[in-house]
N, C-alpha and C positions, 0 to 999 in steps of 0.2 A: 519632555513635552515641548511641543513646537512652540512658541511665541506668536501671539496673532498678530500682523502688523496693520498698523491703521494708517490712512492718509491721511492725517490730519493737517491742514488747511491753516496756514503762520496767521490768517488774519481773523484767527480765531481765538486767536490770542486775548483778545480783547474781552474776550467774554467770560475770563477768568475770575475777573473780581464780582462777574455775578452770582458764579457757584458760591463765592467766599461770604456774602452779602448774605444770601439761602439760606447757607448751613450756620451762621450769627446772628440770625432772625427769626421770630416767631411763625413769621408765614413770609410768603410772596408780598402783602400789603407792606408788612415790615422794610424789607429786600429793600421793594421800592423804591421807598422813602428815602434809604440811606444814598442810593444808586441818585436822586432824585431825576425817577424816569416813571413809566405808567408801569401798573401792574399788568396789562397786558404783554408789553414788552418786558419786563422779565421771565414771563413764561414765553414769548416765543424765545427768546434768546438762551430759556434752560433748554428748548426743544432744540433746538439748532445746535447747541453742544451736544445734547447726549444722540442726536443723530448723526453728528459728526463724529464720534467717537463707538457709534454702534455696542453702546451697553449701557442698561439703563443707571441715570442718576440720580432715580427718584422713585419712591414705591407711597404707597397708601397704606394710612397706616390708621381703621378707626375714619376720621373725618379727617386725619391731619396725612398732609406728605411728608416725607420725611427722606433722609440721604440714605441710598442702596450702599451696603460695603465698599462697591465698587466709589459709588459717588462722593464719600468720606475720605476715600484713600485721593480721589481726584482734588476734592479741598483742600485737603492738607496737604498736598505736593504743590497748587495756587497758591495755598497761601504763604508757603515757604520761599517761595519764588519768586513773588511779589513783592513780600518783607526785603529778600534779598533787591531786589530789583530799587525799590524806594532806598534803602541803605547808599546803594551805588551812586542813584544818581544824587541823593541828598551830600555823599563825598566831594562830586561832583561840584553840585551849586556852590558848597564851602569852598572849595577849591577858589575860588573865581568870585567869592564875595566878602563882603569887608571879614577880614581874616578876624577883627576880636569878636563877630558876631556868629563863629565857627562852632562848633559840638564836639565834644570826641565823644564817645558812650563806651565808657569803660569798667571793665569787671575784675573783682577778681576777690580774696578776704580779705577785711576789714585791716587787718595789721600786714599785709602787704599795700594793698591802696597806700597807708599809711606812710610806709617807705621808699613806692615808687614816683608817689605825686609829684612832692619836692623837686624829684631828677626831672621830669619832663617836662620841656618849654615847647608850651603850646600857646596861641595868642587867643583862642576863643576859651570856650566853656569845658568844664569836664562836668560829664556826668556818671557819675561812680553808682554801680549796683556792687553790692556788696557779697558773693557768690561761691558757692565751693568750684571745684575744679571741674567737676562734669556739668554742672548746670552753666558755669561761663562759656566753657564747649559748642555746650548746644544753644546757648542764645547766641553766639556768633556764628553756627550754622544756620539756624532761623534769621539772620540779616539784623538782629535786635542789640547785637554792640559790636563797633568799629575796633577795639580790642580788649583783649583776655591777658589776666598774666596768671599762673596754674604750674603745679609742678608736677606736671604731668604733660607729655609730649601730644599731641593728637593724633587721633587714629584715620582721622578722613585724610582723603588726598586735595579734600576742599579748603582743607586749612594748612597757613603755614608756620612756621615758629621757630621763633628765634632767643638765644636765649639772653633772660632778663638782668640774672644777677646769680652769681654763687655765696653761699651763707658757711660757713664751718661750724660742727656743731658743736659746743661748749656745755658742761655739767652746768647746770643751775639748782642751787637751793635755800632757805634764805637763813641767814647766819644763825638764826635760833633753835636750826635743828640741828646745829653738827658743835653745837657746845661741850654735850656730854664726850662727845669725841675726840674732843682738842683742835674742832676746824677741821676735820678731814676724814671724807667718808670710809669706813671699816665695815667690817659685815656685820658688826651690832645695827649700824645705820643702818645700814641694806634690810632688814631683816625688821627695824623697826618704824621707818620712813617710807608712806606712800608711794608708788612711781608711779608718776605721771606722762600718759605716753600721749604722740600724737595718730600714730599708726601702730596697727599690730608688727608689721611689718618693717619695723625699724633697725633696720641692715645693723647700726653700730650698737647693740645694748650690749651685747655679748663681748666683741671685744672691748668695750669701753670699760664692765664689772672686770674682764680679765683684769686690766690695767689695776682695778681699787683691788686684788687678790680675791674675788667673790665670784662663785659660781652662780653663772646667768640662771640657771636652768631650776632654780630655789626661788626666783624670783617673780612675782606675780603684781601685774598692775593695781589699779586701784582706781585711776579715773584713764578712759581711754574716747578723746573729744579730736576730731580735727577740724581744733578752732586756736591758734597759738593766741589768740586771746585773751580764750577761757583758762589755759593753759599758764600761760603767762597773772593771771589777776589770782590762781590758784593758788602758784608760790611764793606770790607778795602775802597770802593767806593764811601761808605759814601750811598747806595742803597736804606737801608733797616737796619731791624734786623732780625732774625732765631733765634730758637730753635737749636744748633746743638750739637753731641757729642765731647765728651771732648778732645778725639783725634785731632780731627780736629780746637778743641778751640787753642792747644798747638801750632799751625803752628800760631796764630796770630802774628801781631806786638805788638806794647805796647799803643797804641791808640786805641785798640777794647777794651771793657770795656765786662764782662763776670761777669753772676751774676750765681749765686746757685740757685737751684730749688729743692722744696723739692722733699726729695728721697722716702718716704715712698710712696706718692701717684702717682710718673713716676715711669716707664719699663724701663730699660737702654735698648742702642741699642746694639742688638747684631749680631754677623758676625760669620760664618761658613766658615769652610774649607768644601771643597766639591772634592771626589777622585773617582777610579773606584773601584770595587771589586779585580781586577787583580794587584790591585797598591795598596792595602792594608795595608800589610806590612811593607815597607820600605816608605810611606807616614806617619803611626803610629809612626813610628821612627822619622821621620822628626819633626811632631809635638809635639812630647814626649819631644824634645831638646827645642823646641821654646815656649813651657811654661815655660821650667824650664831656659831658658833667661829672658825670661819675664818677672816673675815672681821674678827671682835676679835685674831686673830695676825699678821695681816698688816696 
């Protein structure tokens, strides 16, 4: 199928936040108000987009108008561009205004926040959403946070990522479940103790049981959350044991008992910072500083 091409007219740009105003309002009086312009001039200015773009943005529907497929898929690429466009230039104004009155808006779970805050010296505000790895993704494609950190690489070409931190993963369990055992897990343990996983998908369990003489493949989870956490408050619980990274070993108490795992044959886990293109710069800096903290802690 051929692509229709439109001429679409750059100072029409402007009339983007009216679609977006439309389709988050009751009616056109609503639009209006927000826009605070007349209701007539929101309908000339929806007429003048959907004839500049020659397909309808609006159909009847009953007594009410409402957004044609076409016209929803045109709001939601506005409103996307928009978001992104206010992000940029709000980097922008911080850029260039008294630095402790600056915002970062940053995402990522709860017990990473936790661990990266610390390292980053920022002179403004942070503002932490607390987020799995696909929704951090995609509020920094929608322009709704300045950065993500996620262990998981991104798939747009709109995002870039750098990475935040490597974790090794260590046995966790807490000392009142490996009594009967003498302190170290055996396949009675195995066989009698919860596993707590965070992914199905968790590359080292296999060789890790190799390592305790216990075949993986007898072995079946019991809680399976990616929330290191819930994971983590489970084997203070006495729950279970996990596999987790080492980061997250260091929040323990003194009653979790954490073993070594060889390192030659596990992947550490690793975490990414995730930015925009427009936020390039002065996100490079940020990160450039919080290695070389990091890096003086460890």
């Amino acid at each position: 199928m051929i692509n229709k091409v439109i001429n679409f007219d750059p100072n029409l740009i402007r009339l983007l936040p009216t679609i977006v105003a439309v389709a988050e309002s009751k009616n056109f009086k609503d639009a209006a108000s927000k826009l605070k312009i007349s209701q007539p001039a929101i309908t000339q200015q929806m007429r003048t987009l959907e004839n500049a773009l020659d397909i309808p943005l609006m159909k009847t529907v009953g007594k009410k108008k409402i957004l044609t497929p076409f016209g929803n898929e045109v709001y939601l690429s506005a409103k996307q561009h928009l978001n992104q466009l206010m992000a940029s230039m709000g980097m922008v104004q911080n850029k260039f205004s008294d630095p402790t009155q600056r915002v970062l808006r940053i995402g990522a779970r709860a017990e990473i926040l936790e661990f990266i805050l610390p390292q980053l010296s920022f002179p403004g505000k942070f503002h932490c959403a607390m987020l799995s790895a696909a929704e951090a993704s995609k509020k920094i494609l929608e322009g709704e946070l300045d950065l993500a950190v996620t262990h998981e690489r991104p798939e747009s070409s709109e995002l870039f990522s750098k990475v935040a931190f490597e974790s090794r993963p260590v046995f966790a369990v807490h000392k009142n479940l490996l009594k009967k055992t003498k302190g170290k897990p055996t396949s009675d343990f195995f066989k009698n103790v919860p596993h707590l996983i965070y992914r199905k998908d968790a590359h080292f369990l296999e060789v890790m049981l190799q390592s305790f003489d216990f075949n993986a493949k007898t072995l079946d989870y019991k809680v399976l959350c990616e929330d290191w956490g819930v994971i983590r408050s489970l084997i203070v619980a006495q729950q279970g044991f996990s596999i987790v990274p080492v980061y997250v070993s260091s929040t323990f108490p003194a009653d979790i008992e954490t073993i070594e795992l060889p390192k030659k044959e596990l992947k550490n886990f690793t975490y990414y910072f995730l930015f925009r293109r427009e936020n390039k710069t002065e996100i490079l800096e940020l990160i450039k500083a919080y290695h070389a903290k990091l890096s003086v802690s460890n």
